[in-house]
C-alpha positions as YAML, in Angstrom:
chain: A
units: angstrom
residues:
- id: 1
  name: UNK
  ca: [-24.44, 49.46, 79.88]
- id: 2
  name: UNK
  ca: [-28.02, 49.99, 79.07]
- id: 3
  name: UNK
  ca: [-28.07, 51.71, 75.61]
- id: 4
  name: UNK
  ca: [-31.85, 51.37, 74.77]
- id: 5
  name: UNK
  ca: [-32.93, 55.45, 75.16]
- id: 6
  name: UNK
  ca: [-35.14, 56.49, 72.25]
- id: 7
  name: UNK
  ca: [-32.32, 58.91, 70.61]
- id: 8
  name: UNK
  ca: [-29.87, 55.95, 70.07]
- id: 9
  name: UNK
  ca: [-33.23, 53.05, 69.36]
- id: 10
  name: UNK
  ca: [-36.83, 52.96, 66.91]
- id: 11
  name: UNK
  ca: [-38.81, 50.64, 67.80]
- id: 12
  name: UNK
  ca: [-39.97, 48.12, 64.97]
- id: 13
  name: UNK
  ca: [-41.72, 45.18, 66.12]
- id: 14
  name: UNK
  ca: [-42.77, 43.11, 69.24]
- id: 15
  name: UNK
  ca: [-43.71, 39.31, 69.50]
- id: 16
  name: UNK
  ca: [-44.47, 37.18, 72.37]
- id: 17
  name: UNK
  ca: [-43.11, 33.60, 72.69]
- id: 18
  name: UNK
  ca: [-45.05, 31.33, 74.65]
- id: 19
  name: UNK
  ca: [-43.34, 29.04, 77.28]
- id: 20
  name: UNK
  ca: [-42.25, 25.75, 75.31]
- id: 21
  name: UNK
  ca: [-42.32, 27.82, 71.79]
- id: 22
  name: UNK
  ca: [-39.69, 28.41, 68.95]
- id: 23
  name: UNK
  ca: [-38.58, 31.04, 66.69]
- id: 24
  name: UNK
  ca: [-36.24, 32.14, 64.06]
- id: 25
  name: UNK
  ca: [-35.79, 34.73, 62.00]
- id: 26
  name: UNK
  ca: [-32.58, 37.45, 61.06]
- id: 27
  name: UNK
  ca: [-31.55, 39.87, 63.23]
- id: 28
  name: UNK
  ca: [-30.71, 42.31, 60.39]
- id: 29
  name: UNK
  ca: [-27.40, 44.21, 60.70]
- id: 30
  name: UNK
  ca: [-27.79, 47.31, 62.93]
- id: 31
  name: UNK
  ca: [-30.96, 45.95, 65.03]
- id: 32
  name: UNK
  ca: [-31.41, 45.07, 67.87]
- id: 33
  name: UNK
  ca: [-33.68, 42.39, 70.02]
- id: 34
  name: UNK
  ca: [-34.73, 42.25, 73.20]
- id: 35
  name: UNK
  ca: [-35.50, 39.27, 75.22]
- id: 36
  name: UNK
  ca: [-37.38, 39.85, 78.18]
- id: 37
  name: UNK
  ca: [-38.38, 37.25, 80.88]
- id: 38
  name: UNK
  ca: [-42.46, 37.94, 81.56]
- id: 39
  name: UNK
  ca: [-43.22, 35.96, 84.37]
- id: 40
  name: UNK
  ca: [-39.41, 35.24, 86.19]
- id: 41
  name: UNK
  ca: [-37.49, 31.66, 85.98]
- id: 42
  name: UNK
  ca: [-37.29, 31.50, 82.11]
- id: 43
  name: UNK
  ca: [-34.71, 30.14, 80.28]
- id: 44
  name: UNK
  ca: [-34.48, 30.93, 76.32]
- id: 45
  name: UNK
  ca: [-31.77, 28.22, 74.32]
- id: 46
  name: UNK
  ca: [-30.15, 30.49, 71.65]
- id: 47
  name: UNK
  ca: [-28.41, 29.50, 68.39]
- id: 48
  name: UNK
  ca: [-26.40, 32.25, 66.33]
- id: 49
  name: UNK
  ca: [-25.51, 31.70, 62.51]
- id: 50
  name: UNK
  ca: [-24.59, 33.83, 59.72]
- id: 51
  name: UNK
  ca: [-27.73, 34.26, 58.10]
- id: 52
  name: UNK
  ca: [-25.84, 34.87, 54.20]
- id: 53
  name: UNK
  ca: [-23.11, 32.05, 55.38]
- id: 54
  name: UNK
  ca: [-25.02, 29.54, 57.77]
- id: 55
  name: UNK
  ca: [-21.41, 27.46, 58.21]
- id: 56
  name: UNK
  ca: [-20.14, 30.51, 59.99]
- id: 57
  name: UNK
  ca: [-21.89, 29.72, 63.59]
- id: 58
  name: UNK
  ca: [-21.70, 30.63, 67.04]
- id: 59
  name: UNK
  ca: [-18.54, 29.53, 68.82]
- id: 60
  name: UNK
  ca: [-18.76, 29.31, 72.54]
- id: 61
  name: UNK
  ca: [-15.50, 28.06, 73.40]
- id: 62
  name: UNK
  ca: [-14.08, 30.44, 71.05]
- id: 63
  name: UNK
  ca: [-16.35, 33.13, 72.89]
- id: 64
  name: UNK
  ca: [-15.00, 32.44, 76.37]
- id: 65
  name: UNK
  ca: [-11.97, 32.08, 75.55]
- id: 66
  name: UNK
  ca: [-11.37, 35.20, 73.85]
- id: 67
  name: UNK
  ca: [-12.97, 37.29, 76.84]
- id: 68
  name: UNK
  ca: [-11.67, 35.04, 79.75]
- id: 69
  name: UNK
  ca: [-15.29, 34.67, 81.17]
- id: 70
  name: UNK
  ca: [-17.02, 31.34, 81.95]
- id: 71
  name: UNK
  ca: [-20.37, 33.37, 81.71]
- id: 72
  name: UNK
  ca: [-21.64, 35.73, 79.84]
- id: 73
  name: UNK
  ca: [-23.51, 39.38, 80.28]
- id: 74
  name: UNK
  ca: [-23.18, 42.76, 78.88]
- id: 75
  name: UNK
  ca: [-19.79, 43.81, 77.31]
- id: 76
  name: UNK
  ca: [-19.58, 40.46, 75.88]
- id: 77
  name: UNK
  ca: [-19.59, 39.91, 72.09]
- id: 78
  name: UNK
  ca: [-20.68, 36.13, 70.61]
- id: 79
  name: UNK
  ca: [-18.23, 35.19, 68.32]
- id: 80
  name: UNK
  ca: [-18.45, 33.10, 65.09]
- id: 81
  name: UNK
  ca: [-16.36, 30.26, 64.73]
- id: 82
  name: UNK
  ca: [-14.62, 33.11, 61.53]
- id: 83
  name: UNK
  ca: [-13.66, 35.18, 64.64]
- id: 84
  name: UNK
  ca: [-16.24, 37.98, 63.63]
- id: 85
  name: UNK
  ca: [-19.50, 39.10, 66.18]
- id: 86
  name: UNK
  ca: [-22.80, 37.50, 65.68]
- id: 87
  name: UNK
  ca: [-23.96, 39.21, 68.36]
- id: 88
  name: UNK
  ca: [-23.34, 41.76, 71.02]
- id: 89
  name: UNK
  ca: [-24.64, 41.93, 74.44]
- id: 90
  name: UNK
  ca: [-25.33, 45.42, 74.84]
- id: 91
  name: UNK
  ca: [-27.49, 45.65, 78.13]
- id: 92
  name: UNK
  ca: [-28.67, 42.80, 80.54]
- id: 93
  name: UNK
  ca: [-30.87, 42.99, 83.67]
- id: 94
  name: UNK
  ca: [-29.71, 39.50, 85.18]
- id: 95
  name: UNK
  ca: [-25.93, 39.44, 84.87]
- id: 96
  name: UNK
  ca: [-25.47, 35.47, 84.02]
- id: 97
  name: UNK
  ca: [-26.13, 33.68, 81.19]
- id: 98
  name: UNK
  ca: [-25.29, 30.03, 80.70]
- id: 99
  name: UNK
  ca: [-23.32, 28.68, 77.95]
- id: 100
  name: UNK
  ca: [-22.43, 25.37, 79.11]
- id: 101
  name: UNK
  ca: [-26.18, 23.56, 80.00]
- id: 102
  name: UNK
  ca: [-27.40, 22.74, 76.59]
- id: 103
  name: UNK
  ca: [-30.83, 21.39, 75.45]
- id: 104
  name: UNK
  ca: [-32.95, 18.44, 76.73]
- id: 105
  name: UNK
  ca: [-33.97, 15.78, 73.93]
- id: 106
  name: UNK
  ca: [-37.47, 13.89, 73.83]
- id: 107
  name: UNK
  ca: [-36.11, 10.70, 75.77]
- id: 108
  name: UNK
  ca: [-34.69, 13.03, 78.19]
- id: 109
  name: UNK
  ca: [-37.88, 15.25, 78.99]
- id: 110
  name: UNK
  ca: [-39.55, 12.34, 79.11]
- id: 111
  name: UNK
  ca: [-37.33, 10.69, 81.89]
- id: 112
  name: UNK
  ca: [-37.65, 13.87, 83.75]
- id: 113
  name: UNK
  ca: [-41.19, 15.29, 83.64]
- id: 114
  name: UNK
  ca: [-43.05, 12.02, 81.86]
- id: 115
  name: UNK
  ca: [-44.81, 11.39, 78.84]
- id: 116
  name: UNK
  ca: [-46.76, 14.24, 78.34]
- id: 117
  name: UNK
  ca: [-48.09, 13.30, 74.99]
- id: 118
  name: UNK
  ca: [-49.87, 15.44, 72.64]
- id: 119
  name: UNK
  ca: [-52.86, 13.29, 72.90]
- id: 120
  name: UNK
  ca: [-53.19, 13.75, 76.42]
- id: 121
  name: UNK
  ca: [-51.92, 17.03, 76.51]
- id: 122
  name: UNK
  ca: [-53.42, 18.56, 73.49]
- id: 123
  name: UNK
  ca: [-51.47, 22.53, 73.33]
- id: 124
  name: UNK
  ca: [-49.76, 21.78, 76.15]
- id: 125
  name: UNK
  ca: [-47.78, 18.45, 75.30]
- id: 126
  name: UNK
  ca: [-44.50, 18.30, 76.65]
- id: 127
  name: UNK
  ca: [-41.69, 19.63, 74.08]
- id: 128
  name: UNK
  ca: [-38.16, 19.55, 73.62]
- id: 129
  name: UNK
  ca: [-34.49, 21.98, 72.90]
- id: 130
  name: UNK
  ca: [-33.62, 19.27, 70.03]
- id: 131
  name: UNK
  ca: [-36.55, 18.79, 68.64]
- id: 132
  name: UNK
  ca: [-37.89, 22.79, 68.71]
- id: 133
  name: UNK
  ca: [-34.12, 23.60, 67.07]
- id: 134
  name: UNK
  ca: [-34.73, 21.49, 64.60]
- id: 135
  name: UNK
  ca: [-38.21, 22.35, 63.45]
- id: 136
  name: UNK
  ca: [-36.67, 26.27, 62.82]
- id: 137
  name: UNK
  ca: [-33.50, 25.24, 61.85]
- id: 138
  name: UNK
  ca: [-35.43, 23.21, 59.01]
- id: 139
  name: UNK
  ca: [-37.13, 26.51, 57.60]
- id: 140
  name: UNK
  ca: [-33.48, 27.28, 56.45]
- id: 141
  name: UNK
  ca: [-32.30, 24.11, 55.23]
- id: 142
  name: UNK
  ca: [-30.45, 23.08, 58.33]
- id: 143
  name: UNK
  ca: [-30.72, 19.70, 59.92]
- id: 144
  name: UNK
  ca: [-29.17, 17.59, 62.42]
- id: 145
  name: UNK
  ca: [-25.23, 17.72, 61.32]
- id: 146
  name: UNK
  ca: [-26.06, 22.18, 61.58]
- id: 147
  name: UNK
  ca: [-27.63, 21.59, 65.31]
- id: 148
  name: UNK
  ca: [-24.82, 23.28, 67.32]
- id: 149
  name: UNK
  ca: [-24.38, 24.57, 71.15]
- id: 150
  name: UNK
  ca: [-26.80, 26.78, 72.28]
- id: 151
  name: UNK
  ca: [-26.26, 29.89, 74.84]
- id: 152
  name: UNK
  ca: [-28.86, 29.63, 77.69]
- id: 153
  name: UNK
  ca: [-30.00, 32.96, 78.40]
- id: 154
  name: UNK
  ca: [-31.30, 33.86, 81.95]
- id: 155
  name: UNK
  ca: [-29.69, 30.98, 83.90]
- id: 156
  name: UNK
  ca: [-27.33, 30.63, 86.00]
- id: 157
  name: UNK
  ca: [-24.83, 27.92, 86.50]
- id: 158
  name: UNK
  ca: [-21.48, 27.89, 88.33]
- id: 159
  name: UNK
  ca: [-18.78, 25.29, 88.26]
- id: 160
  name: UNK
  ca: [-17.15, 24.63, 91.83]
- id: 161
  name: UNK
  ca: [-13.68, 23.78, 93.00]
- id: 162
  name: UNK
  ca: [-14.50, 20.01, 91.99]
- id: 163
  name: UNK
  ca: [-15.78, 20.97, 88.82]
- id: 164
  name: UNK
  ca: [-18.97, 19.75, 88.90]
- id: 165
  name: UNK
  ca: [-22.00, 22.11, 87.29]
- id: 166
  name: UNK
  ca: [-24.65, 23.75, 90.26]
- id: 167
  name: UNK
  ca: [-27.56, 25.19, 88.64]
- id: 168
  name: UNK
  ca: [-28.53, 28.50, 90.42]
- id: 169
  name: UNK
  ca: [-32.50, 29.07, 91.00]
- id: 170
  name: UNK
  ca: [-34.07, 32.69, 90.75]
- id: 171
  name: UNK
  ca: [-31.32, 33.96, 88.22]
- id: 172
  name: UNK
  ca: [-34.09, 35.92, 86.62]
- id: 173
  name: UNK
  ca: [-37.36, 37.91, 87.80]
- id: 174
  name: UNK
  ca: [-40.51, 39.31, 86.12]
- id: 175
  name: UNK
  ca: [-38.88, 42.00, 83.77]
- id: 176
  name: UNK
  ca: [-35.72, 41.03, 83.62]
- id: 177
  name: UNK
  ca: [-33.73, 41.24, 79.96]
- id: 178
  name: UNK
  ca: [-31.23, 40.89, 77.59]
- id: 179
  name: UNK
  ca: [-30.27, 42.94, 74.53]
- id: 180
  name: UNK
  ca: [-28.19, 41.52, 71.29]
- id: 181
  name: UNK
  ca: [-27.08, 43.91, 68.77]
- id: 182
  name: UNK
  ca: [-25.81, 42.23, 65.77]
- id: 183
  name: UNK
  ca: [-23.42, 43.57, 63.38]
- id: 184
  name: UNK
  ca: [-24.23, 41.46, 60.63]
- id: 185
  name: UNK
  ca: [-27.32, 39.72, 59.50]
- id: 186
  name: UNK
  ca: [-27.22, 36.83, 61.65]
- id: 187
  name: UNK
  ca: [-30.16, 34.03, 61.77]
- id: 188
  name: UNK
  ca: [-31.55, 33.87, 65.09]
- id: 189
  name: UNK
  ca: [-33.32, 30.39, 66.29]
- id: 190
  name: UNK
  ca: [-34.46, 29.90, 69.74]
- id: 191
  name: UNK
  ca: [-36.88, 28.26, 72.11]
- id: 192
  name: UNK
  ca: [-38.27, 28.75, 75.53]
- id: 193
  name: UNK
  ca: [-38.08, 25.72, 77.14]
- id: 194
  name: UNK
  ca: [-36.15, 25.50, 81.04]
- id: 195
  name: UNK
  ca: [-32.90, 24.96, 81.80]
- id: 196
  name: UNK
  ca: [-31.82, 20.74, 81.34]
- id: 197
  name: UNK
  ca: [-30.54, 21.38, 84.78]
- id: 198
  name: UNK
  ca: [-33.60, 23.00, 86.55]
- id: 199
  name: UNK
  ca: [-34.49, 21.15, 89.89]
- id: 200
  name: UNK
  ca: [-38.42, 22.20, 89.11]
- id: 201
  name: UNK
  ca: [-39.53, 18.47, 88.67]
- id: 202
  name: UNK
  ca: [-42.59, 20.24, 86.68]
- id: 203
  name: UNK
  ca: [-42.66, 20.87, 83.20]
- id: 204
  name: UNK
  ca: [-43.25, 24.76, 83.14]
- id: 205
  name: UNK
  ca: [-41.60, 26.65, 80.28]
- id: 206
  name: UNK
  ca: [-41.77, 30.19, 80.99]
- id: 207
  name: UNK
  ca: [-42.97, 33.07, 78.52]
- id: 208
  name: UNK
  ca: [-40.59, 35.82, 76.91]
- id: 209
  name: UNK
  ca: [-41.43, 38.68, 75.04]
- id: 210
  name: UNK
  ca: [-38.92, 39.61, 71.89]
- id: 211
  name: UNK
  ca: [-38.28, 43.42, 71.39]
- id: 212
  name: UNK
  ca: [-37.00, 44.58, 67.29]
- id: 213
  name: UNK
  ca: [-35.66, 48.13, 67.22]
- id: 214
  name: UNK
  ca: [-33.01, 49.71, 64.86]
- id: 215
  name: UNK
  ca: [-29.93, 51.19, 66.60]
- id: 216
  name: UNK
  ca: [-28.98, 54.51, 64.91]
- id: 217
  name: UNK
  ca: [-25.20, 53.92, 64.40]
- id: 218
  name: UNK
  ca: [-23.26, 51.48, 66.03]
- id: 219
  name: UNK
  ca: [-22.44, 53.54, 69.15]
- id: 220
  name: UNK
  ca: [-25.07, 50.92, 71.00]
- id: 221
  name: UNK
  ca: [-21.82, 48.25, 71.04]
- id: 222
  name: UNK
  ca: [-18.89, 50.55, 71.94]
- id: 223
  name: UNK
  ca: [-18.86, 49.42, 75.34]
- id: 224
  name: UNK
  ca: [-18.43, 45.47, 73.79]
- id: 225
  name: UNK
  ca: [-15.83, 47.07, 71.53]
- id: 226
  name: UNK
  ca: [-13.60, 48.50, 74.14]
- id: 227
  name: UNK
  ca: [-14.29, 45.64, 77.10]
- id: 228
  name: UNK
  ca: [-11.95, 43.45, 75.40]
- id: 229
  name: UNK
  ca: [-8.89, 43.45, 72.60]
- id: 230
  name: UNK
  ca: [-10.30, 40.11, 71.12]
- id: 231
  name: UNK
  ca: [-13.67, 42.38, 70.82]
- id: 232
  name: UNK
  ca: [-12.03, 45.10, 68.71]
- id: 233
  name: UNK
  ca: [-10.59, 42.80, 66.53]
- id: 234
  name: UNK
  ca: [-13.53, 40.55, 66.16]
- id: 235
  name: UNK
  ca: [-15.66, 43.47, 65.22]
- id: 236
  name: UNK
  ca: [-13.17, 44.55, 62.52]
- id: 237
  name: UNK
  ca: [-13.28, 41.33, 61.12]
- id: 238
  name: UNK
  ca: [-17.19, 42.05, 60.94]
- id: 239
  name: UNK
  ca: [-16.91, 44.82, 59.46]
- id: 240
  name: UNK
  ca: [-14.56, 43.86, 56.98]
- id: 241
  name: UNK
  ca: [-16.62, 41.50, 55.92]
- id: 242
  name: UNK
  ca: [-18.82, 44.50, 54.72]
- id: 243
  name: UNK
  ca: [-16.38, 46.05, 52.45]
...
């Protein structure tokens, strides 16, 4: 379901972000970004939000539930907690994403990869999901109560007959990607930081690059739009919205 030929995309922009780094900005209705892992093993935390309504946010249990999935890849829309689409994933390279792992805070990157100050450390201090969110979600006047559950793109994690959570190493290689259409304007805010469940006992944030292009018409999310019922009607919603 790769819909990223140059008669149905125009390219716009192109920014790298560095492993440990943050981000936010609105994905303006009708683009669409793509997130691509540079060097293999990264893991990017995503938060969706209505960028014109920032209550309206992304609702994962909503978002499984509606699709009967307990991950997520292309086909799959990202609801809002209004039942409309934040987000579509319209073509993916890996095949898993994770929507259950969460971020790390500061105690808890501490306790697994130590101190890693900024004096010591300089650039390459040791950072956290909380703490990253925060700092973006504060350029839109969001704090602490706003911080919500994030959608951890490019890893893997399965559940087994015990129901206990195994993450799944190598998920994602060099090149590897992701692409979100969004139907409305929805604020993006992200960081590249790995997964809280990554056995790596190093702290080594991997780099992704972040791809803007405009989709000409909305033909780029049909396939989300007919994978699912709940899709259809979660995209009228959207577009009602509009009127």
């Amino acid at each position: 379901m790769n819909h990223d030929t140059p008669a149905l995309q125009a390219a716009l922009y192109e920014e790298t972000v560095l492993g440990g780094g943050c981000l936010s900005f609105i994905l303006r209705r009708g683009q669409t970004l793509r997130i691509t892992d540079l060097a293999g093993g990264a893991n990017v935390s995503l938060m969706l939000l209505n960028a014109e309504q920032p209550s309206e946010r992304l609702n994962l249990p909503d978002t499984l539930k509606g699709q009967h999935t307990a991950r997520l890849t292309a086909g799959h829309c990202l609801y809002s907690d209004m039942g409309r689409v934040l987000a579509a994933i319209t073509a993916d390279s890996c095949g898993w994403h994770d929507p259950f792992g969460g971020v790390l805070d500061a105690a808890e990157v501490a306790k697994k990869y130590g101190p890693g100050r900024y004096q010591d450390l300089r650039n390459g201090f040791h950072r956290n999901g909380v703490d990253n969110l925060l700092v973006e979600m504060g350029k839109w006047n969001l704090d602490l109560p706003d911080l919500l559950m994030v959608l951890n793109l490019f890893s893997k994690v399965t559940v087994d007959a015990e129901g206990i959570f195994h993450f799944v190493p190598g998920n994602s290689n060099a090149g590897d990607h992701v692409e979100l259409y969004a139907p409305m304007n929805t604020l993006v805010v992200l960081t590249a930081l790995q997964h809280p469940m990554d056995p790596n006992p190093q702290y080594a944030p991997r780099p992704v690059r972040l791809n803007w292009s405009e989709a000409r018409g909305d033909s780029v999310a049909d396939a989300c739009r007919r994978s699912r019922p709940e899709n259809a009607r979660a995209f009228h919603n959207t577009e009602r919205f509009y009127l």
